[in-house]
C-alpha positions as CSV (number, residue, x, y, z in Angstrom):
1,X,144.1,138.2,-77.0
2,X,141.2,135.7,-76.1
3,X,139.5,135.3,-72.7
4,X,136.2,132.5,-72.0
5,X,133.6,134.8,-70.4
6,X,131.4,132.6,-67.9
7,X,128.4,132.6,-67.0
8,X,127.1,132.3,-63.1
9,X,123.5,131.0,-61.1
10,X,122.1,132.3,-58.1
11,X,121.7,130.5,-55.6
12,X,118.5,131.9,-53.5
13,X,117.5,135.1,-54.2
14,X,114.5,137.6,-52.4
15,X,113.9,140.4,-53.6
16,X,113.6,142.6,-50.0
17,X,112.7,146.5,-51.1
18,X,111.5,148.2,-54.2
19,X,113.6,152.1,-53.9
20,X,112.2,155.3,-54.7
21,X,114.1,155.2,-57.9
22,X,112.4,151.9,-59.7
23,X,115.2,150.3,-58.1
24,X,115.1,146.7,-56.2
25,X,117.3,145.6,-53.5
26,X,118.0,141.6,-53.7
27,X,119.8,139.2,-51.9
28,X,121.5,136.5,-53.1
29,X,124.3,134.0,-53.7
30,X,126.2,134.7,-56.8
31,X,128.1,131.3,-58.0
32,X,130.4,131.5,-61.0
33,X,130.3,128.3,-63.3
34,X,132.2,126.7,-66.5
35,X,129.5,127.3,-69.2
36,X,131.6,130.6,-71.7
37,X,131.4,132.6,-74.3
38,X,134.1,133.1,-76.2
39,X,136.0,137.1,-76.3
40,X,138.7,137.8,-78.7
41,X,140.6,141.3,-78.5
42,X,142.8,142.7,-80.9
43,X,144.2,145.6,-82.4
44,X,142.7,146.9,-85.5
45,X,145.2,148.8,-87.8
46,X,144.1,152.3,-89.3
47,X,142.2,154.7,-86.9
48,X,138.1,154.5,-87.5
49,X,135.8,156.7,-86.0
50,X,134.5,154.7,-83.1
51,X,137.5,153.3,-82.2
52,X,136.4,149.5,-83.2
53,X,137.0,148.6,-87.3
54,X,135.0,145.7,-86.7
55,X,133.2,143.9,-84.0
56,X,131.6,140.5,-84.8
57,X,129.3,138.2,-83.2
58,X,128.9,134.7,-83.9
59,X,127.2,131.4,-82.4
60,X,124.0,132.7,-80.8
61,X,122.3,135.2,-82.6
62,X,121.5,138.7,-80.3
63,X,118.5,140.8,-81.7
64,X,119.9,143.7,-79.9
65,X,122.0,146.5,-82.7
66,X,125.7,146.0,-81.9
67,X,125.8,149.5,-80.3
68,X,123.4,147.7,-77.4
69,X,125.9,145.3,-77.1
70,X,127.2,145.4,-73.6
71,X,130.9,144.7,-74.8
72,X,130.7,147.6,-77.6
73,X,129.4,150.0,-74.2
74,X,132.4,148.4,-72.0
75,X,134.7,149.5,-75.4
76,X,133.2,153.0,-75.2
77,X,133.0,153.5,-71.5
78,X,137.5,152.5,-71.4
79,X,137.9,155.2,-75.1
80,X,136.4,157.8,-73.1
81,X,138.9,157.9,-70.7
82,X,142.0,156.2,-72.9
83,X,143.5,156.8,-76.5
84,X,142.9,153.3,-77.2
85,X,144.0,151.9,-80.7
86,X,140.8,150.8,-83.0
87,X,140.0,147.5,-82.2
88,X,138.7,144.0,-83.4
89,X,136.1,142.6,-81.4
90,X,135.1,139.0,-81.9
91,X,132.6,137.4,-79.5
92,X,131.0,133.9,-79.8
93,X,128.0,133.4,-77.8
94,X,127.6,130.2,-76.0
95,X,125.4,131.2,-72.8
96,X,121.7,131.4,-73.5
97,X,120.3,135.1,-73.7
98,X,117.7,135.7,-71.1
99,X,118.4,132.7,-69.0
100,X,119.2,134.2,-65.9
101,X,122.8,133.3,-66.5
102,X,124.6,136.7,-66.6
103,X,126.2,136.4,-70.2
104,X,125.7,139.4,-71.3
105,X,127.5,140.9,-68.0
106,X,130.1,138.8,-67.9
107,X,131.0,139.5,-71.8
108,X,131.3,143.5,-70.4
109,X,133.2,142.9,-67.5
110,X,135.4,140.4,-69.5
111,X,135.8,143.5,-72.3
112,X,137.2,145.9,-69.6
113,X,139.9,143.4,-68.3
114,X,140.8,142.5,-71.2
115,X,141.2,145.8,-72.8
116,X,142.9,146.6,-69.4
117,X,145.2,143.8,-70.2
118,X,145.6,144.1,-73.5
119,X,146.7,147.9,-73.2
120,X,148.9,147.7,-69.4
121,X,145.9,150.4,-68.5
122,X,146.8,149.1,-64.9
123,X,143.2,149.6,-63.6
124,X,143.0,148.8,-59.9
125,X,140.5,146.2,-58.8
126,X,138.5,149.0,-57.5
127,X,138.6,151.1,-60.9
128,X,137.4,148.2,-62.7
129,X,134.5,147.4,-60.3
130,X,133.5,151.1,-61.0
131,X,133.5,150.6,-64.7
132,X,131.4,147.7,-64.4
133,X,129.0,149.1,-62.1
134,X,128.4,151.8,-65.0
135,X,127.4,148.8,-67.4
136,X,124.9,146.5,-65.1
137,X,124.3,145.2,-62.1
138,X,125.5,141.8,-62.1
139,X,128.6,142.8,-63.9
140,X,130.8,143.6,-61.1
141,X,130.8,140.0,-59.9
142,X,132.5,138.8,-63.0
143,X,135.7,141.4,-62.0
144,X,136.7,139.1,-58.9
145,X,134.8,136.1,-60.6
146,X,134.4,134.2,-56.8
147,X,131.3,133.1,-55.4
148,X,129.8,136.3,-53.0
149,X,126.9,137.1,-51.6
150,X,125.3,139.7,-53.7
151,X,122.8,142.6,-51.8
152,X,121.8,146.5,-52.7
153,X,120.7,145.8,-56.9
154,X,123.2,142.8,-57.2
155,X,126.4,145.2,-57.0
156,X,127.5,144.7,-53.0
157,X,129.3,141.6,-52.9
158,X,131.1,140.0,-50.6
159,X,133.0,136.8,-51.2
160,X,131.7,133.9,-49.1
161,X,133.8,130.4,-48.6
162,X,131.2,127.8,-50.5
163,X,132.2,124.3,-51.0
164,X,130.5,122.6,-53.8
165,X,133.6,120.6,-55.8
166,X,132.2,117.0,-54.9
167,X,128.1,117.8,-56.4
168,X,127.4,118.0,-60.3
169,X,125.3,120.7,-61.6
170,X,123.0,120.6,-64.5
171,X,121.9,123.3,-66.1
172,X,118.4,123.6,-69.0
173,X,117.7,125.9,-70.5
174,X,114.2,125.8,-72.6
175,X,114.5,128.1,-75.2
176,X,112.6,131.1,-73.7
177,X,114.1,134.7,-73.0
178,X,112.9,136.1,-70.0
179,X,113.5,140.2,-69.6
180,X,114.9,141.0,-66.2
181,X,112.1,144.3,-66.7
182,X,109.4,142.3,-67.4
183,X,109.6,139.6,-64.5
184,X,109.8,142.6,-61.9
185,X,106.4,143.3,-62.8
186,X,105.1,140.9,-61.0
187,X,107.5,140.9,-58.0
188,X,106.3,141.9,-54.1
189,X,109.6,143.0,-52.4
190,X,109.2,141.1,-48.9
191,X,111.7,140.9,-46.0
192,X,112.4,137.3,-45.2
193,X,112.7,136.0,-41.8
194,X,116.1,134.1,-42.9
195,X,118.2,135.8,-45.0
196,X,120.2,134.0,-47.6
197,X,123.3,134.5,-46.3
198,X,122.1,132.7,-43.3
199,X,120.1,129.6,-45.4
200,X,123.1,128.9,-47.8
201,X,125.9,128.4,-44.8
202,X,123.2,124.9,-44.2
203,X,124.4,121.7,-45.9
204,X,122.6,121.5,-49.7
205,X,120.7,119.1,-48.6
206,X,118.9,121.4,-46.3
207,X,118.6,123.8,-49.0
208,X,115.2,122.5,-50.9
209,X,111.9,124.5,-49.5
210,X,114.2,126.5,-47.4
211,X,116.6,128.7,-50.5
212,X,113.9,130.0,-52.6
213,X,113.9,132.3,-55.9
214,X,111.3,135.2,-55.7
215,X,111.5,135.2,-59.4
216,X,109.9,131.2,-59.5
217,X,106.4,132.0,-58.4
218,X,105.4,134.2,-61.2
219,X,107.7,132.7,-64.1
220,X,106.5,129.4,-63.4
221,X,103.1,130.8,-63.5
222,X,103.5,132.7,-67.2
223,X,105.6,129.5,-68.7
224,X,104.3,126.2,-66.8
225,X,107.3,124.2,-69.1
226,X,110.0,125.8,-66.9
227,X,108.4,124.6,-63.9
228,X,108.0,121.0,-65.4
229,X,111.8,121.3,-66.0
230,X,112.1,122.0,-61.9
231,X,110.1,119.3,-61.2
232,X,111.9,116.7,-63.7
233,X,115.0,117.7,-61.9
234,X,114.0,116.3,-58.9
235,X,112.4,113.7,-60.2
236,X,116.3,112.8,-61.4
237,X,117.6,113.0,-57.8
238,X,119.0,116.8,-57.6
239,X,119.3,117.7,-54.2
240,X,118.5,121.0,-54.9
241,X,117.0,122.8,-58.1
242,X,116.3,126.6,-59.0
243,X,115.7,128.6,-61.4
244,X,118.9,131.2,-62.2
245,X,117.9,134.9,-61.3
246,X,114.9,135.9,-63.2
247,X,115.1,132.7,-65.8
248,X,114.4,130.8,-67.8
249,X,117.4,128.2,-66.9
250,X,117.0,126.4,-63.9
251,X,119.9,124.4,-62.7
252,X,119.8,120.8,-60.2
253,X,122.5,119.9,-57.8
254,X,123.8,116.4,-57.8
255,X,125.8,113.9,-56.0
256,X,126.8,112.0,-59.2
257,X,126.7,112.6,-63.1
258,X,123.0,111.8,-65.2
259,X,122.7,111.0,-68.0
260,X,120.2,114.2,-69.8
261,X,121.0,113.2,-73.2
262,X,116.6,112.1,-73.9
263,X,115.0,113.7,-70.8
264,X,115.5,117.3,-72.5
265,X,114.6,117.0,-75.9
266,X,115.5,120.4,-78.2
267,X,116.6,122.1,-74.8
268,X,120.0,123.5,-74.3
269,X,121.6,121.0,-71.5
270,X,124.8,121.8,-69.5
271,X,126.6,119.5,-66.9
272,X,129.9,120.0,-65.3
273,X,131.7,119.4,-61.9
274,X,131.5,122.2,-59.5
């Protein structure tokens, strides 16, 4: 069985409140987009150890071991609880790794509904949210997949009614990985005098200098060429541009398709409708 894990942006996002526990509480708009990876699912034959006789990953290469690998932990976390059959796991990266795009998440939470599929588990919505709240953050969003406003670490959502089918987005992504760990380093938590939830319900034109990305101000400072990607984007016409949670993709909003084929040399470049 095959499912096209996708990846998402944020639209705005503050980071309000470091907790006692390391802990930050965001908010933010959550969007899911086109850009996948590719999951393939199936059963395995003779009983191994693990429960998984082979699990492969092609396309992008991920320095992490495979027992890191999100999708092996969403694997584990479902055999703890079911006698699952060994399994084949096949899963071709297509989302850049550290971009801020939630690939890795959205493989995970993609792994438990499709095992839950694959097996008539019948998981309830809310079972499967709490699996994927064991695995990360962001991955709950990918269970319901709809655009939501995100708050507490990224795992509150509630889904908002967003209308963006008649812009184009484009999406760069220039070849750095940025660690979610490393870029909260550098992070004041401040309570804004607008929330998000307020600033995105504006039109997008209203959005530039008003929706902001806590993350920018220090990435931009540590790798100036992601903030010349920002800037390039407006200098296209975007009617909005960000960076994508902690980075390094940033992302433009357009009225109309551009041409990106020479303004991003050697950087991965993404347009679709939204």
């Amino acid at each position: 069985m095959i499912c096209f894990p996708n990846a998402k942006i944020n639209i705005g996002l503050d980071i309000i409140e470091k907790k006692t526990d390391g802990y930050h509480n965001l908010e933010s708009l959550f969007y899911p987009i086109a850009l996948t990876d590719i999951l393939e699912i199936v059963e395995g034959g003779e009983r191994k150890g693990l429960g998984i006789q082979s699990f492969k990953v092609t396309g992008i290469k991920i320095p992490e071991p495979v027992e890191k690998n999100l999708c092996f932990q969403a694997h584990k976390l479902l055999k703890n609880d079911f006698d699952l059959p060994p399994l084949q796991i096949h899963l071709h990266k297509t989302i850049p790794i550290g971009s801020g795009l939630g690939g890795g998440s959205s493989d995970a939470a993609f792994t438990i509904k499709l095992i839950n599929k694959l097996f008539s588990l019948q998981l309830s919505d809310q079972k499967l949210l709490e699996y994927a709240e064991k695995l990360g953050s962001d991955c709950p969003f990918f269970i319901n997949n709809v655009a939501s406003l995100a708050s507490g670490k990224g795992n509150k959502l509630t889904p908002i009614s967003i209308n963006l089918e008649k812009y184009y987005l484009v999406l760069v992504y220039p070849n750095i990985q940025i660690k979610s760990s490393i870029a909260y380093q550098y992070i004041i938590p401040e309570q804004k005098a607008k929330s998000i939830s307020d600033l995105v319900r504006l039109k997008v034109q209203k959005w530039k200098g008003m929706v902001g990305n806590d993350f920018e101000g220090p990435v931009f400072r540590l790798y100036p060429q992601i903030a010349r990607v920002k800037e390039k984007l407006y200098h296209l016409g975007a009617l909005y541009c960000s960076m994508s949670g902690s980075g390094s993709a940033v992302y433009g909003i357009f009225n109309s398709e551009i041409d990106t084929k020479k303004i991003f040399p050697g950087y991965f470049v993404w347009q679709e409708k939204l």
